[in-house]
N, C-alpha and C positions, 0 to 999 in steps of 0.2 A: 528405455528411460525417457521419460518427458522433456523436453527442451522450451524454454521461454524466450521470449523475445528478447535482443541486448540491443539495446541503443546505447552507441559508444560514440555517440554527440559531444563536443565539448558541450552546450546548454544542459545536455543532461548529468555531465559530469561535476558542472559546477552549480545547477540548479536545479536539483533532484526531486524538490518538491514540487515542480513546474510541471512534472508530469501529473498525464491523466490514464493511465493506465494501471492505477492501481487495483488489485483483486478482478482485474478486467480479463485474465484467461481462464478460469472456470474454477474446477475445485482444485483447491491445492494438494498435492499427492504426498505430503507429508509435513510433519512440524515442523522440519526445517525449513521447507517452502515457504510455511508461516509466519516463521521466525525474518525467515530473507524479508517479505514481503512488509509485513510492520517495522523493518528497519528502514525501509526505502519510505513509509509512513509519516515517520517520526520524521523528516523533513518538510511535509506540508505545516503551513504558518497560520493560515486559517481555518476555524472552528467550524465553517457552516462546509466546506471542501470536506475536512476530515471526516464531520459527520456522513458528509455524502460518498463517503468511500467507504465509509464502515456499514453503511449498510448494502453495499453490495455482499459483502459478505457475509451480513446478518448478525453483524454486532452494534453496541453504543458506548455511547459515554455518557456517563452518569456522574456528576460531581468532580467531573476531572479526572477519572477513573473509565480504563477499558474494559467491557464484559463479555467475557465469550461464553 
């Protein structure tokens, strides 16, 4: 089973979008990884962050809308 990194920081507990580690360990091994990982997402507050997260993984936004 693959295991990810837990930071159990108070920072990161209360400022999850503060992280830079998103889509940063490689390919995700299932939808649900995907699903964990764009939850941890959806607390980044800035557009030009987000976008630069998404395409670590080879996606975008389009009209406010996510495309995989």
């Amino acid at each position: 089973m693959l295991s990810m990194p837990y930071d159990s920081s108070r920072a990161s507990l209360f400022h999850p979008g503060d992280a830079d580690d998103f889509f940063g360990f490689g390919a995700l091994p299932s939808e649900a990884a995907l699903c964990a990982e764009m939850a941890r997402l959806a607390y980044v507050k800035e557009i030009e962050r987000l976008k630069a997260y998404l395409q670590r993984c080879h996606q975008q936004i389009h009209e406010g809308f996510i495309f995989f």
